[in-house]
N, C-alpha and C positions, 0 to 999 in steps of 0.2 A: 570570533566574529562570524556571523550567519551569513552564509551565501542565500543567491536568491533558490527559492525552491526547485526541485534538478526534473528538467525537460526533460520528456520521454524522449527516447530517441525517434528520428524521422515524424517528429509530431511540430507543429506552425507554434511559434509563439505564442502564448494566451491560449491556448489551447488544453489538451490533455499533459499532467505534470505527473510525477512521483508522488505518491500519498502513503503512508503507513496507516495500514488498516489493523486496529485492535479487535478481538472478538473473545466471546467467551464461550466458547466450543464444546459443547456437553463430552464429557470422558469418555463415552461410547462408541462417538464417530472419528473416523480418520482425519488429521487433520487437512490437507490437501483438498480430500470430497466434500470437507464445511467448509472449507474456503471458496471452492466453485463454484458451490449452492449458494453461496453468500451472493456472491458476485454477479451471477449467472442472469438474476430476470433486470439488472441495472442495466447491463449490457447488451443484451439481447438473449445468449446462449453459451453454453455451458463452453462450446468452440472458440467462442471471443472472449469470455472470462480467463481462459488457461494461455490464450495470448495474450491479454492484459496484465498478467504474471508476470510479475520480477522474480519475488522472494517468498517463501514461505517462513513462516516464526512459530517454532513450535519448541522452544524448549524453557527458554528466560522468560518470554511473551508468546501469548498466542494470537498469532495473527498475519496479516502477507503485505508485500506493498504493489502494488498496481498504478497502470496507467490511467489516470482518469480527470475528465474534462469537470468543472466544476458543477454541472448539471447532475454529473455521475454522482461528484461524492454528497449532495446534496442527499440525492435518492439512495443512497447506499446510509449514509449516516444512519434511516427510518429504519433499516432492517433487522428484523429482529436478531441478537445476537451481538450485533456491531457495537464497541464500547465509545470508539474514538475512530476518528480518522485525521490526519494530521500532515502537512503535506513534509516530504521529505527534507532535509536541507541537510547540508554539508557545512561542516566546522572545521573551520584552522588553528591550530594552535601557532600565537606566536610565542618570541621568545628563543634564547638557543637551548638547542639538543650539544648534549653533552655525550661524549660516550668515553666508556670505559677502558 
């Protein structure tokens, strides 16, 4: 079952949440420096992009999740590069754990 999408921390309700941000990152650049530049003119600057930072994805997927107000991922979705944005959620499994 889906929890509801995970609050940034120190951030008001209905505000800025957890998003998983997809991209498709040319093989040439870093991925951290395409992530910042992703982020960077949504937010203001490149200072508020690397504190909007949670995670960076650079191995299975490429891409980060960040904190961001629905305005954000609006404006973020447009940018070139960006595949998806998706907001985070947390799953439980239920059922028992068995062990060994």
């Amino acid at each position: 079952m889906a929890d509801e999408p995970t609050k940034a921390p120190g951030q008001p309700a209905g505000d800025a949440t957890v998003h998983i941000v997809y991209v498709d990152r040319p093989e040439s650049e870093e991925a951290e420096a395409f992530h910042v530049r992703t982020l960077a003119p949504v937010v203001g600057s490149e200072e508020k992009a690397k504190d909007a930072m949670i995670y960076h994805y650079k191995h299975a997927a490429s891409g980060f999740s960040a904190k961001l107000t629905p305005k954000q991922v609006d404006e973020l979705s447009k940018q070139p590069g960006v595949l998806q944005v998706v907001p985070s959620q947390t799953y439980s499994l239920h059922g028992q754990s068995s062990l060994f």
